[in-house]
C-alpha angles and dihedrals in degrees: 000000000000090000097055088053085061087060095043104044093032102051114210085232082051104059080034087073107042080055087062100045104064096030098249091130098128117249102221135030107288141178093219097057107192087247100054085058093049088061105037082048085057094046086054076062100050082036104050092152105051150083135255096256097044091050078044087053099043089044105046087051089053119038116057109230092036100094091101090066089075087072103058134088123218103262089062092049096051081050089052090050093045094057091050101061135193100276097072089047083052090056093051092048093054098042095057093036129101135073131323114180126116137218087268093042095133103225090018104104149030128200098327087321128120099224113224140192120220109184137146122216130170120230120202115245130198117289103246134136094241087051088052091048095048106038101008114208141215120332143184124249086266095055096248109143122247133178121358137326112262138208117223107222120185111183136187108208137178110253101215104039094024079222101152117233095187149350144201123200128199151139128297092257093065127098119247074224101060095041091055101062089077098062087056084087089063090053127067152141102349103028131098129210118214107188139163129261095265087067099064122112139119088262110047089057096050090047092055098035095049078058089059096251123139112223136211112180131169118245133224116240089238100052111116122236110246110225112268088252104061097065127093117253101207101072095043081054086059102044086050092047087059101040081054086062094047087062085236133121123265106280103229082216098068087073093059090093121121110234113237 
């Protein structure tokens, strides 16, 4: 069944097109057809767990055309990989993302307001010498290198589908916070971006609210009060303005917004 959804969300003209787009059509009659590796790339997805030949096995009982995958050993398939690249996979990422919930989408709205996610999580990548190079990985205090390279992910999600808007990949030296003010640019004027204590700075709330965006972000114990004064008037106006439709009284923490 999750195979079929492959097919169904990530149209063959689809993935097609963002062939296209970066050149990486083969030249020459192949096996290994670059479509064929995008969706075996995105059942390795759906298939974490697994092994090659079991993603191989699911796949080639569920997608028409991928029959050819079952001859082929591992080595052809990382080489594959490998000439396809990751700016196809990318292309395909940005054209079928985005939100899905309704009107009626129970959890999906507040007030008006999309509700989004905005969390960072590492994935473990495998342990070669290219990865550590690339992302690094855990260390002791001595810099020695333990355990796998990871892969720093921060993603902005809708609450109420988990359909993911946007995402920003990086090492495991980056900050989630850095890596989030990109994904300012797939939020604006009606959303609101709901988003842990390791977020919060100056910055990263003028970066999201100059996008439109309304913020509520947990704050560290430690964080210190900026003066009343130094917060800007005009959204608490309009958070007022919408606790006063609500028939409800002003919420005190609608004045809690930094001024940009």
């Amino acid at each position: 069944m999750r195979i079929g959804i492959l097919t169904k969300v990530f149209t063959a003209e689809l993935v097609d097109a963002a062939i296209a787009k970066h050149d990486r059509a083969e030249q020459r009659r192949r096996l290994l057809s670059a479509r064929l590796v995008v969706y075996f790339v995105l059942a390795l997805c759906l298939f974490a767990r697994e092994s090659y030949e079991e993603v191989l096995r699911v796949l080639t009982s569920g997608i028409p055309g991928s029959r050819a995958l079952a001859r082929v050993n591992r080595s052809s398939l990382c080489r594959a990989r490998a000439r396809l690249g990751e700016d196809v996979l990318e292309t395909v990422f940005r054209r079928v993302a985005g939100p899905l919930a309704t009107p009626d989408t129970p959890g999906a709205w507040w007030r008006g307001l999309r509700l989004l996610a905005l969390d960072g999580t590492q994935f473990d990548l495998p342990d070669s010498t290219s990865n550590g190079d690339t992302f690094d990985g855990p260390s002791t205090t001595g810099g020695v290198p333990f355990g796998f390279p990871q892969v720093r992910a921060v993603v902005l999600a809708e609450i109420g589908t988990h359909g993911v808007l946007d995402a920003s990949l990086g090492g495991y030296r980056d900050g989630e916070r850095s890596l989030a003010y990109p994904l300012a640019g797939s939020t604006g004027p009606g959303d609101l971006v709901i988003a842990d204590r390791g977020f919060w700075s100056v910055e990263f709330a003028h970066v999201f609210t100059a996008a439109g965006a309304d913020l509520l972000v947990r704050l560290s114990p430690t964080t210190s009060a900026l003066p009343r004064k130094n917060f800007r008037t005009a959204r608490t106006c309009r958070w007022r303005d919408r606790e006063r439709t609500s028939g409800s009284e002003p919420c005190e923490r609608a004045e809690r917004c930094p001024s940009t």
